[in-house]
Residue frames relative to the residue before (quaternion, step in Angstrom):
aa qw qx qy qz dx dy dz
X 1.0000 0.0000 0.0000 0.0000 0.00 0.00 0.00
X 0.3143 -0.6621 0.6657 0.1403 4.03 0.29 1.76
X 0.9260 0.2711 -0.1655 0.2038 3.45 -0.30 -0.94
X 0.5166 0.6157 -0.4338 0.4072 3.38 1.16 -0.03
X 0.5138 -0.6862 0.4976 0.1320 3.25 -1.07 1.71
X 0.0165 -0.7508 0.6268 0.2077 3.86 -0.42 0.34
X 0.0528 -0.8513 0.5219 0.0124 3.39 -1.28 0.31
X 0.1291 0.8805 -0.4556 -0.0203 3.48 0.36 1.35
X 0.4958 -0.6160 0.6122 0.0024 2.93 -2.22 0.56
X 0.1067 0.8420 -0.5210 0.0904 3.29 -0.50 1.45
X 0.3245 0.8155 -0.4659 0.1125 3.67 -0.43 -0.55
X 0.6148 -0.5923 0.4090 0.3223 3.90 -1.17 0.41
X 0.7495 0.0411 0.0837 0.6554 3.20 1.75 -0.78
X 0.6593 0.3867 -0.3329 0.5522 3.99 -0.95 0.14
X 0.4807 0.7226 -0.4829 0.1166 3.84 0.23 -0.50
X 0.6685 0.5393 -0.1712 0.4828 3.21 0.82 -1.53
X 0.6063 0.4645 -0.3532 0.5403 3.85 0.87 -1.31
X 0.6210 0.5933 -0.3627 0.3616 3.77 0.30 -1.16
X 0.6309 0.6095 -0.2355 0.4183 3.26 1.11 -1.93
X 0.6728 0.3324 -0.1902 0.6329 3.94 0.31 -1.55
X 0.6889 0.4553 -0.4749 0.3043 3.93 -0.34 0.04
X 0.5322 0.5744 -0.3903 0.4842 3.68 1.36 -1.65
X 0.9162 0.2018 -0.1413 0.3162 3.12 0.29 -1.70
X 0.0688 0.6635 -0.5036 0.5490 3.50 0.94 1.26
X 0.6614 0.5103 -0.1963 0.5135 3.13 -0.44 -2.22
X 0.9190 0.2025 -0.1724 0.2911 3.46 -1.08 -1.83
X 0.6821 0.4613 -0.4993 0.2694 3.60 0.58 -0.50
X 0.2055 0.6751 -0.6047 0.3693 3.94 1.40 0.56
X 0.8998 0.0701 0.1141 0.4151 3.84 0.44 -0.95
X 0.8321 -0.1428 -0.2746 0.4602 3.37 1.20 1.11
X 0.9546 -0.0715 0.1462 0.2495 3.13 -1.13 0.38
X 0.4086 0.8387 -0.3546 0.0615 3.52 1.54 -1.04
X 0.0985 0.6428 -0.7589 -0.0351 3.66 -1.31 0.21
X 0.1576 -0.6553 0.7377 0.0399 3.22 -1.69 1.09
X 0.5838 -0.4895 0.4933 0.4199 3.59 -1.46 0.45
X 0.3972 -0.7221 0.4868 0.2894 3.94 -1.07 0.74
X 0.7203 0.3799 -0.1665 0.5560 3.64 -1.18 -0.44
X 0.6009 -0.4674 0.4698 0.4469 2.91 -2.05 -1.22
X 0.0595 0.7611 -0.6126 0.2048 3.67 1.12 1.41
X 0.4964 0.5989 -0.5186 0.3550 4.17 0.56 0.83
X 0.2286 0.5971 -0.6457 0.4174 3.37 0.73 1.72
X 0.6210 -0.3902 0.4510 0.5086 3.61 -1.54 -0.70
X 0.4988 0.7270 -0.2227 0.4159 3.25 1.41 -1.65
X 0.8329 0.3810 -0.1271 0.3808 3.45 0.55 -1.74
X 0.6462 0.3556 -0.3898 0.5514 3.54 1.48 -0.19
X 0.6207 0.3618 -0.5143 0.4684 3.73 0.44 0.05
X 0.8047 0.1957 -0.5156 0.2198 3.68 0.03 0.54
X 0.2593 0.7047 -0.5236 0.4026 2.99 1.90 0.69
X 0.5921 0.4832 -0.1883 0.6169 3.92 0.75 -1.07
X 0.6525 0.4916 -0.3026 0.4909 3.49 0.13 -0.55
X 0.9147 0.2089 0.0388 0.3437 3.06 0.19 -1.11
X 0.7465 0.1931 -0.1585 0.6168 3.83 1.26 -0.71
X 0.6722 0.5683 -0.3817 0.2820 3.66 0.75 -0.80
X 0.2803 -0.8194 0.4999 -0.0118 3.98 -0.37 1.34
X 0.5633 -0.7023 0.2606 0.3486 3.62 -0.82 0.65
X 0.7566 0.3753 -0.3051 0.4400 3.24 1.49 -0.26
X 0.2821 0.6434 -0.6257 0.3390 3.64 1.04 0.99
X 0.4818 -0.6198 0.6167 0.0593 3.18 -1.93 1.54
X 0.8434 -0.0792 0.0088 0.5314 3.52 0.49 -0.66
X 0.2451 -0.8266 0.4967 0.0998 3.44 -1.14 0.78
X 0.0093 -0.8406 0.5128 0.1741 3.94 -0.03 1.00
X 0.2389 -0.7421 0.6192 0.0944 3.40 -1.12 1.33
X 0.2279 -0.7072 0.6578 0.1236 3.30 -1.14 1.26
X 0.3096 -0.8545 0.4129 -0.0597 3.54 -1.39 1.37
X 0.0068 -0.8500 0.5231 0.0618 3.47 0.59 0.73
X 0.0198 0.8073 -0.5685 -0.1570 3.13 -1.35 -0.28
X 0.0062 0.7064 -0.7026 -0.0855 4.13 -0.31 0.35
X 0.7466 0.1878 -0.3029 0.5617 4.32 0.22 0.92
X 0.3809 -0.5388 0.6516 0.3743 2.93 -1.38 -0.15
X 0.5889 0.4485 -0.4997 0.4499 3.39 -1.72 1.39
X 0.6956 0.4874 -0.3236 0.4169 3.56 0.99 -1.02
X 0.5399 0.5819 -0.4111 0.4482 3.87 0.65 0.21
X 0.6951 0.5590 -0.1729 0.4177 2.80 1.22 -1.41
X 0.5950 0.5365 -0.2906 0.5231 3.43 1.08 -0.87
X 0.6387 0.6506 -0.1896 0.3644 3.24 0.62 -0.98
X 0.7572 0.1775 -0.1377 0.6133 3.37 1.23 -1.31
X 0.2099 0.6870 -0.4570 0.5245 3.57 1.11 0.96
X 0.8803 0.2915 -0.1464 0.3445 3.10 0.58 -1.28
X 0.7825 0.3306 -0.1100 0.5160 3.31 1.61 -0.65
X 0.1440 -0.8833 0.4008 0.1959 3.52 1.40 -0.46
X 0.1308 -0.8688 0.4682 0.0942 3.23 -0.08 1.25
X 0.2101 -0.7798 0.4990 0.3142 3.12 -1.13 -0.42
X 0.5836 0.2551 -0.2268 0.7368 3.81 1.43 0.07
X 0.0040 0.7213 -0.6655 0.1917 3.21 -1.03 1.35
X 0.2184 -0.8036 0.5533 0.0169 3.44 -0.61 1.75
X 0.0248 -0.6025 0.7918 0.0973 4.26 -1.04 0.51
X 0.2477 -0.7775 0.5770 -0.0352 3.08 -1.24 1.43
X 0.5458 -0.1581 0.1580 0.8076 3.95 1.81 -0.64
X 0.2634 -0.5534 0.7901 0.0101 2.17 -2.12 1.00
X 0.6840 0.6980 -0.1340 0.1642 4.21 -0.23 1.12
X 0.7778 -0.4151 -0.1135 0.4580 2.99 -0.14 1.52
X 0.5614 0.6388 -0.4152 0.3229 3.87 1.31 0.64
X 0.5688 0.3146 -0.3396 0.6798 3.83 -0.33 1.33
X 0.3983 0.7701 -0.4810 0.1303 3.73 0.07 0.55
X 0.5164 0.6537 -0.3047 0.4616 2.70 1.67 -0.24
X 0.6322 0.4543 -0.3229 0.5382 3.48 1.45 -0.57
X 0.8770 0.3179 -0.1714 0.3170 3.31 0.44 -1.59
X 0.4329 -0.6974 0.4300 0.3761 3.61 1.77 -0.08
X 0.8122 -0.2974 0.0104 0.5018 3.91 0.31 -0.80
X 0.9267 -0.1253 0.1690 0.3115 3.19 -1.39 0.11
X 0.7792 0.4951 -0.0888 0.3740 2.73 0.40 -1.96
X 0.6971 0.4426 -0.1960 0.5289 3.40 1.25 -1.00
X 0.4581 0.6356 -0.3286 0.5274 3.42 1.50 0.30
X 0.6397 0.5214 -0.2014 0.5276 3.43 1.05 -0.93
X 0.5193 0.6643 -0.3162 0.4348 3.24 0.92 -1.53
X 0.7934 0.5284 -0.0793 0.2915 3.25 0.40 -2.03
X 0.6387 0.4103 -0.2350 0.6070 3.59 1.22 -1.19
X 0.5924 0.5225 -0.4227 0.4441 3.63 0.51 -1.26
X 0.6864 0.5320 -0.4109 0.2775 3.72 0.26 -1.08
X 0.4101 0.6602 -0.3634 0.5138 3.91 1.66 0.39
X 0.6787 0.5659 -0.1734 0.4348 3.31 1.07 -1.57
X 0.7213 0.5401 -0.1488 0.4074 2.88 1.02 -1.65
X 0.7572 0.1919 -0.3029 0.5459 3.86 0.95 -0.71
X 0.2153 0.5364 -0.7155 0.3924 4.21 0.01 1.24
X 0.5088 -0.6574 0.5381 0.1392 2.60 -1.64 1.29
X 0.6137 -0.4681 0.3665 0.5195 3.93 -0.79 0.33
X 0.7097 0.4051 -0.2342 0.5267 3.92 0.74 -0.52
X 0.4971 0.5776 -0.4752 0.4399 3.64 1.23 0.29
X 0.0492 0.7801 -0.5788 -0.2323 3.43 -1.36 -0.83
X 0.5565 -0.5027 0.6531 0.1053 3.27 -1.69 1.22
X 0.0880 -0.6067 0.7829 -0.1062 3.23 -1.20 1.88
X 0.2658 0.7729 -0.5633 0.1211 3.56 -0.39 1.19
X 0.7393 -0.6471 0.1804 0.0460 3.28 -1.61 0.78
X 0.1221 -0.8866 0.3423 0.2861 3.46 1.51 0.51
X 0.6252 0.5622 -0.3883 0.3772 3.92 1.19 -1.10
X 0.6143 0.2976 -0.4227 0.5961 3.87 0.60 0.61
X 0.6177 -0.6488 0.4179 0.1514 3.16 -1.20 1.56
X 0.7064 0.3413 -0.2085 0.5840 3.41 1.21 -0.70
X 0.4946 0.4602 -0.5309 0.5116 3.51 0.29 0.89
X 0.4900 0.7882 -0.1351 0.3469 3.22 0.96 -1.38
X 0.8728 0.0431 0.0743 0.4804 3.30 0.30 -1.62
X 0.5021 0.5419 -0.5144 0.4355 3.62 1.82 1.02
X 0.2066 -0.6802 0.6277 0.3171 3.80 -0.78 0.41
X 0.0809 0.6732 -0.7231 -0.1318 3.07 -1.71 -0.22
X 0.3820 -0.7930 0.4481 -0.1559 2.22 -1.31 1.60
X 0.6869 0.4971 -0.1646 0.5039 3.98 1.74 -0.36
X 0.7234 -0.0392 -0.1348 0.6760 3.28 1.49 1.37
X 0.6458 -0.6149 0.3331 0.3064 3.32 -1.29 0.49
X 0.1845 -0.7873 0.5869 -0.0411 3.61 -1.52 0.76
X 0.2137 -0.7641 0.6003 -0.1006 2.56 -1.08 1.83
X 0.1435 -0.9079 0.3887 0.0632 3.31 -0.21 1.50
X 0.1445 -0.7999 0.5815 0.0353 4.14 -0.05 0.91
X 0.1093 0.7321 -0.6666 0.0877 3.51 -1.66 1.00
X 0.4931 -0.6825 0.5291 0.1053 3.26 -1.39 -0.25
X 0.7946 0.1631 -0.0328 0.5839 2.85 1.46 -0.99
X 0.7711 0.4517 -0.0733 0.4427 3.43 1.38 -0.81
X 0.5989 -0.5562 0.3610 0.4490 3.66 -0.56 0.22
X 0.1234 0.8561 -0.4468 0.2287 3.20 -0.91 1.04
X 0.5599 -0.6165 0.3516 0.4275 3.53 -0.43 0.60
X 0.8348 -0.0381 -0.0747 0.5441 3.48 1.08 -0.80
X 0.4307 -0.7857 0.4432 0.0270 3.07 -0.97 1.33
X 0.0420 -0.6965 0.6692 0.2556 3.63 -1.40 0.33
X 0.1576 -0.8973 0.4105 0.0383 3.53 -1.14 1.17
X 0.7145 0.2247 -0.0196 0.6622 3.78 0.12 -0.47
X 0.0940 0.8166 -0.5313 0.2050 3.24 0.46 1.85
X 0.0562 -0.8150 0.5767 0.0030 3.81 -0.26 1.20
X 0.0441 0.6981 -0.7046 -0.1195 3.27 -0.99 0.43
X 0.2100 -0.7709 0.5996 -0.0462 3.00 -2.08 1.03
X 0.2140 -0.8634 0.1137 0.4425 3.37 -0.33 -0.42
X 0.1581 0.6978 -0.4311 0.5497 2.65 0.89 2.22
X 0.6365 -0.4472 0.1962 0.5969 3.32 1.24 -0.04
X 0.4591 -0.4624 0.5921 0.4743 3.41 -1.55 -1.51
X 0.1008 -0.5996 0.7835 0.1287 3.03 -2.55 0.13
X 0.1453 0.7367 -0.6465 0.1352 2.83 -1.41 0.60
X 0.5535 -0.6813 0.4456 0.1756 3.45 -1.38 0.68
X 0.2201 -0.7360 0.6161 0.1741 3.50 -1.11 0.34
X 0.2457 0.7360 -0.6204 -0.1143 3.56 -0.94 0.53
X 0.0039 -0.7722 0.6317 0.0686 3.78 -1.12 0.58
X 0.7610 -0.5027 0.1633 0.3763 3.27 -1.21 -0.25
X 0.6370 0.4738 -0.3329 0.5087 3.72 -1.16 -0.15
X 0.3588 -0.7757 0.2563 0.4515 3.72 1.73 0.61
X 0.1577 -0.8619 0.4595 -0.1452 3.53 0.64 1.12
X 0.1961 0.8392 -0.4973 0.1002 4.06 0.30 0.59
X 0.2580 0.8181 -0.5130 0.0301 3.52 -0.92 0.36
X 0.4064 -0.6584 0.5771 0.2615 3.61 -0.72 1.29
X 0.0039 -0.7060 0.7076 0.0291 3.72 -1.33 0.34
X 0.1163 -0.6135 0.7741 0.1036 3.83 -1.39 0.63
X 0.3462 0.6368 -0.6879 -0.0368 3.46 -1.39 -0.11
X 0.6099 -0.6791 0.3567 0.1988 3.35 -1.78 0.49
X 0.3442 0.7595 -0.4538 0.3143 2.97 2.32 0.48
X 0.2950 -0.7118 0.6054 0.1995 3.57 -1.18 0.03
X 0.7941 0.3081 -0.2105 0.4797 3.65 -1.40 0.90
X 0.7488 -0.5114 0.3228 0.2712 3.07 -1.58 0.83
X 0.7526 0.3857 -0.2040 0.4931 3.28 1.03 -1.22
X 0.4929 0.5038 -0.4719 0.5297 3.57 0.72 0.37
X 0.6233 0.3512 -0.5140 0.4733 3.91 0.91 -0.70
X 0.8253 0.3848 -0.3540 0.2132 3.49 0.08 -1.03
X 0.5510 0.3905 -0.6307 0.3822 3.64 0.87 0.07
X 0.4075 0.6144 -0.5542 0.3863 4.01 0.74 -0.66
X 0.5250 0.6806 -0.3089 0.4071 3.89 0.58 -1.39
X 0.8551 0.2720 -0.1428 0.4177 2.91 0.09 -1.55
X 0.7595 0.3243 -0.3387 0.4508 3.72 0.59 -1.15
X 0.3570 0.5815 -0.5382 0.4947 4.20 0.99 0.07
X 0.6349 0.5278 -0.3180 0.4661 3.99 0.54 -1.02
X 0.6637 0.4908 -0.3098 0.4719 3.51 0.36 -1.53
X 0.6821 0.5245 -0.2693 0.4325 3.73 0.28 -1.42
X 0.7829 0.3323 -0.3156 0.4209 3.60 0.27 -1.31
X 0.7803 0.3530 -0.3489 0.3805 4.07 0.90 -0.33
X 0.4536 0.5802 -0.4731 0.4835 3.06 1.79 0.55
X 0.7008 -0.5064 0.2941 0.4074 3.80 1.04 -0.55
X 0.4917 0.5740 -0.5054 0.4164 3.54 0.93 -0.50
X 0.7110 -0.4981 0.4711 0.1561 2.68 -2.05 1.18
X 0.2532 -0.6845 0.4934 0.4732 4.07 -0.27 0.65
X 0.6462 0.4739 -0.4629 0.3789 4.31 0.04 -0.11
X 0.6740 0.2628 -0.4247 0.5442 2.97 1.07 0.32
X 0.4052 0.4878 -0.5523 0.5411 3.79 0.27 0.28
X 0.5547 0.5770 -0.3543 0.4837 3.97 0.15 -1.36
X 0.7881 0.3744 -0.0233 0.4881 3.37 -0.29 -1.68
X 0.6303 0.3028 -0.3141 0.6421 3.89 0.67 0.53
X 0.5539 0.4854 -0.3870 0.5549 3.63 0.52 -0.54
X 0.7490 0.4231 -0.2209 0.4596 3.33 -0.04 -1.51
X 0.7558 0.2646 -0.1867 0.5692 4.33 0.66 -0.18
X 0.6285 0.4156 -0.5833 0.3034 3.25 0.29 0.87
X 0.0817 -0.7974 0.5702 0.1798 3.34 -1.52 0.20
X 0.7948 -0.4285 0.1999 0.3806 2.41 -2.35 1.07
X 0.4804 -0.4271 0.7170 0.2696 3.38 -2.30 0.96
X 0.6476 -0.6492 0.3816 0.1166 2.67 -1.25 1.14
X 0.7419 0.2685 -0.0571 0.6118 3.67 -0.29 0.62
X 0.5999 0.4793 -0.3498 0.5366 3.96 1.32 -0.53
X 0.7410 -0.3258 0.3440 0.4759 4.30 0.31 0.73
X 0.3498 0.5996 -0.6658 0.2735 3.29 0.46 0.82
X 0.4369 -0.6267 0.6193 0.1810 3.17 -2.54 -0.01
X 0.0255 0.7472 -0.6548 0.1109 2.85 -1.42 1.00
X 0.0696 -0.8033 0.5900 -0.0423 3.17 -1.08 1.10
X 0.3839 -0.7575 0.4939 0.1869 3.66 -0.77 1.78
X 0.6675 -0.4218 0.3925 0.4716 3.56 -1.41 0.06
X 0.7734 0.3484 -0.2312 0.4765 3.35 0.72 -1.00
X 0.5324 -0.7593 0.2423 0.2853 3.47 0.74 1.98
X 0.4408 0.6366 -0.5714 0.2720 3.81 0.09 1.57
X 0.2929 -0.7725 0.4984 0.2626 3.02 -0.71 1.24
X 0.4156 -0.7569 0.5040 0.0191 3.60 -1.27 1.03
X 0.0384 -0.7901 0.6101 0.0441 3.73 0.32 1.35
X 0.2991 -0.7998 0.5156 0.0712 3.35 -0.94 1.27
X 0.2587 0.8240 -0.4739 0.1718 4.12 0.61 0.42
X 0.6375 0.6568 -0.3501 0.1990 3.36 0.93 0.18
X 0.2963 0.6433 -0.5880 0.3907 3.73 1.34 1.43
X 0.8870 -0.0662 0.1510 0.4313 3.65 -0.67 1.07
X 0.1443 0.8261 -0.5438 0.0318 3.51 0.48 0.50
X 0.0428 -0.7381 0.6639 -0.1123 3.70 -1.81 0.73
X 0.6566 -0.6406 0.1885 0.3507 2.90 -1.30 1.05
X 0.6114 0.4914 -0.3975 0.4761 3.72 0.99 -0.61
X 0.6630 0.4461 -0.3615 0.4803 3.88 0.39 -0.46
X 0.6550 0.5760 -0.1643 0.4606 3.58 0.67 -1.38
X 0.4779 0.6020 -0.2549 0.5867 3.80 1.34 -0.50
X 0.8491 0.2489 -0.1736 0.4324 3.01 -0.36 -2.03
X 0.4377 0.6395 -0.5333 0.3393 4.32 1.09 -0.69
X 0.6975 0.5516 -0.2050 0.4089 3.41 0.60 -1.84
X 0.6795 0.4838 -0.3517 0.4250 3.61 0.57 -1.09
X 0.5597 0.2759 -0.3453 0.7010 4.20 1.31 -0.81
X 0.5721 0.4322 -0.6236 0.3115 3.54 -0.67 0.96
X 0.6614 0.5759 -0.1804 0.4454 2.71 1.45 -0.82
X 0.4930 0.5348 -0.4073 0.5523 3.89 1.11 -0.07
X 0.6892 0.5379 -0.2251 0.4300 3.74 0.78 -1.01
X 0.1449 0.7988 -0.5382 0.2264 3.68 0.58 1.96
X 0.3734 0.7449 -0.4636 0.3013 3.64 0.70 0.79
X 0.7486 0.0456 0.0970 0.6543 3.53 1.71 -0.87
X 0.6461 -0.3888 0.3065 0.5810 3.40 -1.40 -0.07
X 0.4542 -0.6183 0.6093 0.2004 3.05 -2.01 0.55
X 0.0962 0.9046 -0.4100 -0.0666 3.74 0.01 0.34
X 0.0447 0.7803 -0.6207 -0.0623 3.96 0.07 0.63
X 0.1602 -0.7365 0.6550 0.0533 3.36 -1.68 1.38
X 0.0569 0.8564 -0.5042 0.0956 3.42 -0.29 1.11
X 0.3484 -0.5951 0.6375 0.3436 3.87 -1.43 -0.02
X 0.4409 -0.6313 0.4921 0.4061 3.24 0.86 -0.74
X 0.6283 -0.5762 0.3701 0.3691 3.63 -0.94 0.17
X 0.3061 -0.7304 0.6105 0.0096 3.31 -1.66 0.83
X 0.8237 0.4364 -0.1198 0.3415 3.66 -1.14 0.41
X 0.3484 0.8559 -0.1871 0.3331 2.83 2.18 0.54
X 0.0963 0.8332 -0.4393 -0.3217 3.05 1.76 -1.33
X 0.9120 0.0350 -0.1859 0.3640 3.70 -0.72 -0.49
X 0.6922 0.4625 -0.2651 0.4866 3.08 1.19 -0.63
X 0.2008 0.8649 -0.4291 0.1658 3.85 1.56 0.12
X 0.8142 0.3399 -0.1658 0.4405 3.54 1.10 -0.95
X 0.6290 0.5012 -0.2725 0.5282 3.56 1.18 -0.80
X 0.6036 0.4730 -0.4076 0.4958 3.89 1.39 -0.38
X 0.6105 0.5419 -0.2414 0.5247 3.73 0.95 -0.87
X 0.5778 0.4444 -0.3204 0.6049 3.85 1.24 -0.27
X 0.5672 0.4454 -0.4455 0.5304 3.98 0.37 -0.66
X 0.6412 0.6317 -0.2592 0.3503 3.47 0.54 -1.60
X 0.5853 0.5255 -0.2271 0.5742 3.62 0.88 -0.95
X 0.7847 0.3207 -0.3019 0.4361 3.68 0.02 -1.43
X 0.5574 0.5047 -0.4692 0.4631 4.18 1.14 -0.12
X 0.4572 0.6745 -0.3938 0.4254 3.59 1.26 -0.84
X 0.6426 0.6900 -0.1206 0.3106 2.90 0.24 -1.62
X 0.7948 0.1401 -0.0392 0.5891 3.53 0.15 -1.66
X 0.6694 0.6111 -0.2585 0.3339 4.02 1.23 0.18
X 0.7386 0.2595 0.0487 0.6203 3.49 1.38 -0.87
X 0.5088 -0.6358 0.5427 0.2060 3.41 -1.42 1.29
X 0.7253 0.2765 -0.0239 0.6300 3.92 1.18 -1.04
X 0.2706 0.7464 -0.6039 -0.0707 3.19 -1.76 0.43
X 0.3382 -0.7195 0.6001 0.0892 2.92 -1.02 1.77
X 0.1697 -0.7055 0.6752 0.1322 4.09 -0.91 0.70
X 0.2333 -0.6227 0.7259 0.1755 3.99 -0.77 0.33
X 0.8940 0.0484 -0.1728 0.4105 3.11 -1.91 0.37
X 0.3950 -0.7083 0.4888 0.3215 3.34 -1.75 -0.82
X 0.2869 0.6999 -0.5713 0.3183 3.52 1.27 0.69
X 0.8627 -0.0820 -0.2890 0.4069 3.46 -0.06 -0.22
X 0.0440 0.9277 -0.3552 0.1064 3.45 1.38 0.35
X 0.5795 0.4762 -0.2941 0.5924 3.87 1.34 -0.91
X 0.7042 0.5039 -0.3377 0.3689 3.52 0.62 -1.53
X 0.7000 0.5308 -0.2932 0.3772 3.51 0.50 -0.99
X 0.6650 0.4990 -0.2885 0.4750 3.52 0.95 -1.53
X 0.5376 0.6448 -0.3240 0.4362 3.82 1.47 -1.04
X 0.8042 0.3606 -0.1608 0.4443 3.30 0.52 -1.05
X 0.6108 0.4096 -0.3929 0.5521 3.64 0.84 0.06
X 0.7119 0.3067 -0.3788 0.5056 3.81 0.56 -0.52
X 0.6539 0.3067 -0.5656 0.3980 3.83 0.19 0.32
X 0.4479 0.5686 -0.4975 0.4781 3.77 0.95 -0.01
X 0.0253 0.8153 -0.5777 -0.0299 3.75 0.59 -1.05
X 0.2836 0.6873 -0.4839 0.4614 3.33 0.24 1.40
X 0.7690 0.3066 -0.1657 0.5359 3.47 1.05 -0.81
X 0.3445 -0.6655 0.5794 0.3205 3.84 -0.52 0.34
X 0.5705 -0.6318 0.4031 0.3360 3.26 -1.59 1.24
X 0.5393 0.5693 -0.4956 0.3735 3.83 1.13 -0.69
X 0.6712 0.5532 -0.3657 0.3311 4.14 0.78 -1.07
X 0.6493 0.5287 -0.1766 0.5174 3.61 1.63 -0.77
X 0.1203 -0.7584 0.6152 -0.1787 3.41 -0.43 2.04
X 0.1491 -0.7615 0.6266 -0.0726 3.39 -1.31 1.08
X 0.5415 0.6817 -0.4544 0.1888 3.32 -0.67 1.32
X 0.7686 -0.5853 0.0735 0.2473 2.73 -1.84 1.65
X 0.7574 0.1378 -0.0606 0.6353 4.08 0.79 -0.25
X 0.8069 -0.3699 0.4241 0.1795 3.45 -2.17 0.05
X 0.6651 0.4316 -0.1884 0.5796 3.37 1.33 -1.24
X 0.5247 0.5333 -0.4043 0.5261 3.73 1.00 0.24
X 0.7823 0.3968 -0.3209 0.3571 2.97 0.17 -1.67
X 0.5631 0.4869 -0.4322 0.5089 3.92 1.18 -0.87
X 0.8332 0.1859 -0.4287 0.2958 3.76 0.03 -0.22
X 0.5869 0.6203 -0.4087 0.3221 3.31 0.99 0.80
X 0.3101 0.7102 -0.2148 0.5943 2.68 2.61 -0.35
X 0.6299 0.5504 -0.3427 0.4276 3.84 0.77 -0.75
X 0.7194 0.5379 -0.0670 0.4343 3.29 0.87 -1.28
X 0.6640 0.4602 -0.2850 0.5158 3.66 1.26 -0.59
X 0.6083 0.7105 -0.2501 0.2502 3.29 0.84 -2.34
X 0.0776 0.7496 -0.6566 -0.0317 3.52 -1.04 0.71
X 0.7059 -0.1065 0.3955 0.5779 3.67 -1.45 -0.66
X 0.9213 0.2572 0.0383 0.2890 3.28 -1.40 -0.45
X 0.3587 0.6687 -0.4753 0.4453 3.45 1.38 -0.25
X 0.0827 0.5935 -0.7862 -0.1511 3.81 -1.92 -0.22
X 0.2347 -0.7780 0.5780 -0.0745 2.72 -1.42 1.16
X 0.0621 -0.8193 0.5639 0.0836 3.98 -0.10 1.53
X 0.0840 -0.6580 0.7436 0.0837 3.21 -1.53 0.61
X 0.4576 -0.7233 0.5169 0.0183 2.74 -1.08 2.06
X 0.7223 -0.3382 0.2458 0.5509 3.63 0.14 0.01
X 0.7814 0.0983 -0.3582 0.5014 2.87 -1.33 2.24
X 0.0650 -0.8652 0.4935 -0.0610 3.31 -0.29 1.47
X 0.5808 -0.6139 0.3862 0.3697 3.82 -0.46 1.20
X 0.5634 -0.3885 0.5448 0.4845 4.06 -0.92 -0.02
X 0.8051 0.4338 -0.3147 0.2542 3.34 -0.08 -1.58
X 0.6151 0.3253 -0.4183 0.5839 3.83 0.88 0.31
X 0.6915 0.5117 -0.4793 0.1739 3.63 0.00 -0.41
């Protein structure tokens, strides 16, 4: 298939959201399959290919995992892209990859096989994206916070969703609404809005996809019960850059108590406790209540909110599972409350 467009997708985090948005976005205007699930093994794109890819798909998005370094590589071995997104570079899999750097190594290894006519849509707001050039095809850098070729700007959140602006070069501009929620919903939007507009789609139609997609499930969505609580949904795999930005839209939500139920985060390896401490001190300056589940990182978290001291010890609840926290949840909950669950979401909302 000469003509089928490949387009992969890597990143420590945001991948998958990125993945269902591009191809959202592009199937306004061609053809588009994307690998399903979490088919972003080698294994999982040959029976993606194997099994769904057809002769008259136009573009193919390949989702890239990686738990070593080499497995990207293998990956684009097999399918050779030519547009190759890095969504984060950061500290999630450490237990496999030990540090950073070999993290970079790993995602970059996308960047690294694009042909000289390809181009790299990568992520300046992670420090290690930031400070890798590349240099063996063109690059199109996208942030949120940092300088960058393209930009998200006038970010509003409501609770109705977000807006925000796009500017890039060649005076590029574009208004977007969508019902996604949080920072990290703008920037994979950021990134796969990019992919679409230098692939060709029409920006009113980018707009008009943006504006109709909804939240991945478990990725900060909303929900709101009969008995008027709003219901922050964040609890697929949580990390410190996602887990941040969840806490930061809790924080817009000043009608009632803020409450965030969380274990805290997992898969950190050395840095497992001192990340789960930052985590605490965002607690802290974000939420009216906190409920902690279990006791793996339970010290770290409670640590980090009480040296923040912002939160009274009476607002700061500890307990051993989910089916607690919901019947301690009974007892707090009012009207107007929102309630986030950081990663791992009781039955009784799903």
């Amino acid at each position: 298939m000469p003509d089928l467009k490949i387009v992969g997708i890597t990143g420590s985090y945001g991948k998958t959201s990125t993945k269902h948005y591009l191809h959202a976005i592009l199937s306004e205007q061609f053809d588009t399959l994307m690998t399903p699930g979490s088919f972003n093994t080698t294994l999982g794109v040959v029976r993606t290919i194997r099994e769904y890819l057809k002769p008259y798909n136009e573009i193919f998005i390949v989702e890239m995992g990686a738990k070593a370094r080499g497995d990207v590589k293998e990956i684009c071995d097999l399918v050779h892209p030519t547009m190759g997104i890095i969504t984060a570079v950061g500290p999630q899999h450490l237990e496999s990859f030990k540090t950073i750097e070999n993290v970079q190594k790993a995602k970059f290894e996308l960047a690294d096989a694009l042909p000289s006519d390809g181009v790299a849509i990568i992520n300046n707001d992670f420090e290690y994206i930031a400070n890798r050039t590349v240099e063996n095809t063109d690059c199109a850098r996208y942030a949120v916070n940092q300088k960058a070729d393209y930009r998200a700007e006038n970010v509003k959140y409501s609770s109705h969703g977000t807006s925000f602006d796009i500017s890039g070069p060649n005076n590029w501009h574009l208004s977007l609404s969508t019902r996604l929620m949080g920072e990290c919903n703008v920037s994979d939007l950021l990134a796969a809005a990019i992919a679409a507009h230098l692939l060709g789609v029409d920006d009113r139609k980018i707009a008009q996809a943006i504006a109709a997609i909804e939240p991945v499930e478990h990725r900060l969505s909303v929900k709101r019960t009969p008995a008027g609580i709003t219901i922050l949904d964040d609890a697929f795999n949580s990390n410190p850059v996602g887990s941040r930005m969840a806490l930061e839209v809790l924080a817009t939500f000043t009608h009632g108590q803020r409450i965030v139920v969380t274990p805290g985060m997992i898969e950190l390896g050395e840095q497992q406790y001192q990340l789960n401490h930052d985590f605490g001190q965002t607690i802290d300056k974000s939420v009216d209540i906190a409920i902690i589940v279990g006791q793996y990182n339970r010290d770290a978290i409670t640590e980090g909110i009480m040296d923040s001291g912002l939160l009274a010890k009476d607002k700061i609840y500890q307990v051993n599972s989910f089916a607690q926290a919901q019947e301690l949840l009974v007892t707090l909950v009012k009207q107007g409350d929102t309630v986030l669950y950081e990663n791992d979401l009781p039955d009784t909302f799903k």
